[in-house]
MARBA-3410 file (N, C-alpha, C, O; in Angstrom, 1 decimal):
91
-19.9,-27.6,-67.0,-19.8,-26.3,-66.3,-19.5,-25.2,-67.2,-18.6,-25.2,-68.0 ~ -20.2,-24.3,-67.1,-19.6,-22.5,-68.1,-19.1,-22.2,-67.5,-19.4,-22.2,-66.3 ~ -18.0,-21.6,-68.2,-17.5,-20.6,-67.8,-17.9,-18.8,-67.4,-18.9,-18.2,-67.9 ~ -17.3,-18.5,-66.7,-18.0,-17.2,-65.9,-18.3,-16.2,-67.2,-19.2,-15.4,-67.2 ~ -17.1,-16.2,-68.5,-17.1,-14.9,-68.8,-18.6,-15.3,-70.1,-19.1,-14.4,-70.7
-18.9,-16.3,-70.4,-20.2,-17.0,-70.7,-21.5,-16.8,-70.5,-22.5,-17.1,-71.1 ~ -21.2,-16.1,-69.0,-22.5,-15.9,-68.9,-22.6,-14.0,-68.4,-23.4,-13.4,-67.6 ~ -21.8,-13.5,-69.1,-21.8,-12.1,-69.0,-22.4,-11.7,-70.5,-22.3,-12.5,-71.5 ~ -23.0,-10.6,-70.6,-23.2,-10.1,-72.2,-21.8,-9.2,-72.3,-21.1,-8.7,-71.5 ~ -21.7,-9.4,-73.7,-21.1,-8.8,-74.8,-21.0,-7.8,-75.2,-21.7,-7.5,-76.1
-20.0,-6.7,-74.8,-20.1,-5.3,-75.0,-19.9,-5.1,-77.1,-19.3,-6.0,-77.8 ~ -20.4,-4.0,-77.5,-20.1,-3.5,-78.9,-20.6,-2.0,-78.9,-21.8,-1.8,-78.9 ~ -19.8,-1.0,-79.0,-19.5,0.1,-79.2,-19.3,0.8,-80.3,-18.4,0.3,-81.1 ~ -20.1,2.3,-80.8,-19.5,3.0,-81.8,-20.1,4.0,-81.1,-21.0,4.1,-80.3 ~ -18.6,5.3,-82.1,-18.6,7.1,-81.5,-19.7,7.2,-82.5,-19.5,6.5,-83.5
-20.9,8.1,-82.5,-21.4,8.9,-83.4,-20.7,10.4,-82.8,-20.7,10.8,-81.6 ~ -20.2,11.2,-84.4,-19.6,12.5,-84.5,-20.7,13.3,-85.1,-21.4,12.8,-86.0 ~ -20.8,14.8,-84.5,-21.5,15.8,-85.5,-20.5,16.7,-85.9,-20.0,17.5,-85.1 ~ -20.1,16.5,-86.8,-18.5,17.6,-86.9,-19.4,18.7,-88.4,-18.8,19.3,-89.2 ~ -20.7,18.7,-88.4,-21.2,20.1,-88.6,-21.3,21.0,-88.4,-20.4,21.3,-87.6
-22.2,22.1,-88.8,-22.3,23.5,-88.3,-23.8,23.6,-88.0,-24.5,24.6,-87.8 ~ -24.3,22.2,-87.8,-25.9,22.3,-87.2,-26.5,20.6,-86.6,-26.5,19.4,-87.1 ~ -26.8,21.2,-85.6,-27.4,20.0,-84.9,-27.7,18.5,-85.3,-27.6,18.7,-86.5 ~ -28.1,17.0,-85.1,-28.1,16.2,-85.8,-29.2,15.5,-84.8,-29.0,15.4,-83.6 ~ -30.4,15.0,-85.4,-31.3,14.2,-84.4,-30.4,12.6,-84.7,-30.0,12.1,-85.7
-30.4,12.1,-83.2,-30.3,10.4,-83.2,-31.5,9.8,-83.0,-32.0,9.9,-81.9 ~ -32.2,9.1,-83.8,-33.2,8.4,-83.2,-33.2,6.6,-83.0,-32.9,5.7,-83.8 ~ -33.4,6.5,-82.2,-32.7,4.6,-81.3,-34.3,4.2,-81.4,-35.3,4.7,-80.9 ~ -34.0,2.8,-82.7,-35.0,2.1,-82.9,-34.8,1.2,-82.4,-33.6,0.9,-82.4 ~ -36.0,0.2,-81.7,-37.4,0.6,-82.0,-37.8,1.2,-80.6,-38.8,0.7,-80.2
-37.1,2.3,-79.7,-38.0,2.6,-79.2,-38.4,4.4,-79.6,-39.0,5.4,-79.0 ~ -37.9,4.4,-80.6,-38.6,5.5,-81.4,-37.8,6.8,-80.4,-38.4,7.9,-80.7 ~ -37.1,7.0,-79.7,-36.5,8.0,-79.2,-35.8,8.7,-79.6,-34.9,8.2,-80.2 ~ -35.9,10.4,-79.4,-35.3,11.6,-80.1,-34.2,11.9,-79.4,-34.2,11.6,-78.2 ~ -33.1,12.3,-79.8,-32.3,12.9,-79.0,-31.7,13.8,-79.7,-31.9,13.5,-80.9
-30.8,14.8,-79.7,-30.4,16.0,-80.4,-28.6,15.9,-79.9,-28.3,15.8,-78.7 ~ -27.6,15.8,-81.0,-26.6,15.8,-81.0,-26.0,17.0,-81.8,-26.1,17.3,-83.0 ~ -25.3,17.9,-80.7,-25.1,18.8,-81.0,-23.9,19.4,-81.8,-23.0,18.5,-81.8 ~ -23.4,20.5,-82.6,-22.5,20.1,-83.5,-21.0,20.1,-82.6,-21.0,20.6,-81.5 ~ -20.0,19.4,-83.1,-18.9,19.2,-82.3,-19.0,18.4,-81.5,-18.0,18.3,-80.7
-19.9,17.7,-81.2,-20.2,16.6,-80.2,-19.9,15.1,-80.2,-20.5,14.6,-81.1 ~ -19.4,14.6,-79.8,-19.4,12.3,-80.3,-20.1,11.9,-78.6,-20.0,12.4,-77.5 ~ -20.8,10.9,-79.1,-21.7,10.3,-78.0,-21.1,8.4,-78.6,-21.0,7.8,-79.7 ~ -20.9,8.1,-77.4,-20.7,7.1,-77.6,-21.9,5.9,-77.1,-22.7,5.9,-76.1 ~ -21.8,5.0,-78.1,-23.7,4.0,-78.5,-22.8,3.0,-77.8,-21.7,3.0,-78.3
-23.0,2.1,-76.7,-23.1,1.0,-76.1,-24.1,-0.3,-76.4,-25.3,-0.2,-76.2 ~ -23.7,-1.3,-76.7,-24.7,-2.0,-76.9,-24.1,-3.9,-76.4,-23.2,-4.6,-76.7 ~ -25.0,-4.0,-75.6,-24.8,-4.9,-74.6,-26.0,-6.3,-74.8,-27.1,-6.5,-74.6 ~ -25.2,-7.0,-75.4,-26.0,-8.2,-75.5,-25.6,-9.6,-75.3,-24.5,-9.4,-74.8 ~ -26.0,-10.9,-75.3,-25.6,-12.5,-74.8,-24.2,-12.7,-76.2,-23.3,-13.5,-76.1
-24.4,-12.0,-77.3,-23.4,-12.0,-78.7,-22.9,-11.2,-79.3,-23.8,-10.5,-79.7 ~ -21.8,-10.7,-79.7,-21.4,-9.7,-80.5,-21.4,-9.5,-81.3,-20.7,-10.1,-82.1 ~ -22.2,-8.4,-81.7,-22.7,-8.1,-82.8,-22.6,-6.2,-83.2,-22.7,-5.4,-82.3 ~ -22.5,-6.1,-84.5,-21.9,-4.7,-84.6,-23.4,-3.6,-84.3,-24.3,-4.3,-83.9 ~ -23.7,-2.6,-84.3,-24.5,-1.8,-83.9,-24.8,-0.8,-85.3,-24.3,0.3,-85.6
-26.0,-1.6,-86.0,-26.6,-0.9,-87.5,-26.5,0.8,-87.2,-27.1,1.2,-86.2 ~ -26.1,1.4,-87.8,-26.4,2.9,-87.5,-26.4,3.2,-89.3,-25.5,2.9,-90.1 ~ -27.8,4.0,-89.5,-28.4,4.6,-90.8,-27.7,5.8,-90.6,-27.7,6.2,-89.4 ~ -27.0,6.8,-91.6,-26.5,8.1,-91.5,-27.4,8.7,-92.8,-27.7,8.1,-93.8 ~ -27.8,9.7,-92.3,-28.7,10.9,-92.9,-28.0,11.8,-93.0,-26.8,11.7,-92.6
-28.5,13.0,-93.7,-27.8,14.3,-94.1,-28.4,15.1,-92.5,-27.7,15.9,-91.9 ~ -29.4,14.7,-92.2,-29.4,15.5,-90.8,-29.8,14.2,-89.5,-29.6,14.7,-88.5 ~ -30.1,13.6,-89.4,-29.8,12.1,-88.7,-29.1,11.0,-88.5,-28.7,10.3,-89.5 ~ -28.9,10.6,-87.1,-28.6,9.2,-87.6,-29.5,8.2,-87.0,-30.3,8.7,-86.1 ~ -29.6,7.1,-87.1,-30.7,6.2,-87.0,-29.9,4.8,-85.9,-29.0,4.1,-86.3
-30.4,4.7,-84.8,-29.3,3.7,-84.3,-30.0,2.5,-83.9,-30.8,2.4,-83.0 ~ -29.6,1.7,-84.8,-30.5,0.1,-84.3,-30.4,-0.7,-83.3,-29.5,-1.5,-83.4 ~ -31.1,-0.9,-82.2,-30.9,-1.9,-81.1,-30.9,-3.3,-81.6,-31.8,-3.7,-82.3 ~ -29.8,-4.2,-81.4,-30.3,-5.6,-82.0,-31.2,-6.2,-80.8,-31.8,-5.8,-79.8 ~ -30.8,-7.5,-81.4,-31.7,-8.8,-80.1,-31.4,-8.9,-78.8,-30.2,-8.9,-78.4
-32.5,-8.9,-78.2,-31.6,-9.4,-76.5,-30.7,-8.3,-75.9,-29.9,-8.6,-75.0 ~ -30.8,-6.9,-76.4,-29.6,-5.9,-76.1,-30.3,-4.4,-75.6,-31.3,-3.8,-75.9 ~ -29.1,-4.4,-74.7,-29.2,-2.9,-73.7,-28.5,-1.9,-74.5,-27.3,-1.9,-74.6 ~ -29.3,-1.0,-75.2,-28.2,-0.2,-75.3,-28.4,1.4,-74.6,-29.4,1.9,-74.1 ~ -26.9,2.1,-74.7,-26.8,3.1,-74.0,-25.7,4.2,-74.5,-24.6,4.0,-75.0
-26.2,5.4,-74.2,-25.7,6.0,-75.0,-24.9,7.5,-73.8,-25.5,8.1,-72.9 ~ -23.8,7.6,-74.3,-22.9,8.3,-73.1,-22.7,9.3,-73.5,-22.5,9.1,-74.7 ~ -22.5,10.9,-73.2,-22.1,12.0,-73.7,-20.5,12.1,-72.6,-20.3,11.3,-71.6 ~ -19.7,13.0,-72.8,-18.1,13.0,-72.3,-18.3,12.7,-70.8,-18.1,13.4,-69.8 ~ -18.8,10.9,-71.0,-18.5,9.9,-70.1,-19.7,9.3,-68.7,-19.7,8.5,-67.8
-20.8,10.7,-69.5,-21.8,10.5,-68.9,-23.1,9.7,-69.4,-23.7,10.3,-70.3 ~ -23.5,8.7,-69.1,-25.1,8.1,-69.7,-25.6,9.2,-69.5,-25.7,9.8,-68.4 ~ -26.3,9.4,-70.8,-28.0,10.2,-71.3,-28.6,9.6,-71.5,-29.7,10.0,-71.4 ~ -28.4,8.1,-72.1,-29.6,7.8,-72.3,-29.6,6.0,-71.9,-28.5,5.4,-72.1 ~ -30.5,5.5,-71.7,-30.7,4.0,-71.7,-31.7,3.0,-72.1,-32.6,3.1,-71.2
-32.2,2.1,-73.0,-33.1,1.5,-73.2,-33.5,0.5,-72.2,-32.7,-0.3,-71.8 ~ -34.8,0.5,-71.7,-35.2,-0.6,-71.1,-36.5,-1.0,-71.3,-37.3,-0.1,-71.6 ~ -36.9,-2.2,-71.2,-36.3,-3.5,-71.2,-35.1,-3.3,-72.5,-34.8,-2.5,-73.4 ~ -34.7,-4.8,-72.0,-33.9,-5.4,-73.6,-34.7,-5.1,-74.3,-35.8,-4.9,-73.9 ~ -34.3,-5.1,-75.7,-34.9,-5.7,-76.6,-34.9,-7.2,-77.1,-33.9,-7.8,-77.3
-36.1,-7.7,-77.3,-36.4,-9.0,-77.2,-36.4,-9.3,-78.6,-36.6,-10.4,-79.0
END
């Protein structure tokens, strides 16, 4: 028999900060989506999968690049609000 908490996915979380003086595109691969992070801003990347696993993020001088892994939802919150969500998983 499993246990209950076995068959829940796996939360893994990181803040992206723009503590610039100019805007920062996020783009969440692979579904190729833009989004604009504004300066003074942190958005926090949710990432929901069957394993835990950390959440690849590329930093650029004006981007950052945020990797969905396997089998995972990710989502992305501004001060507590979802803006954004991937769907399907990624397979």
């Amino acid at each position: 028999m499993r246990m209950a908490s076995s068959l829940r996915n796996q939360k893994s979380s990181i803040e992206l900060s723009n503590r610039s003086n100019s805007p920062k595109t996020v783009i969440v691969e692979p579904w190729a989506e833009e989004l604009v992070l504004l300066p003074s801003e942190t958005w926090l990347v949710v990432c929901e999968s069957p394993e835990v696993e950390p959440i690849p993020v590329d930093l650029y001088e004006d981007a950052f690049i945020v990797h969905g892994v396997k089998r995972s939802i990710v989502r992305i919150f501004s001060r507590g609000e979802e803006i954004w969500t991937s769907f399907p998983p990624l397979e």
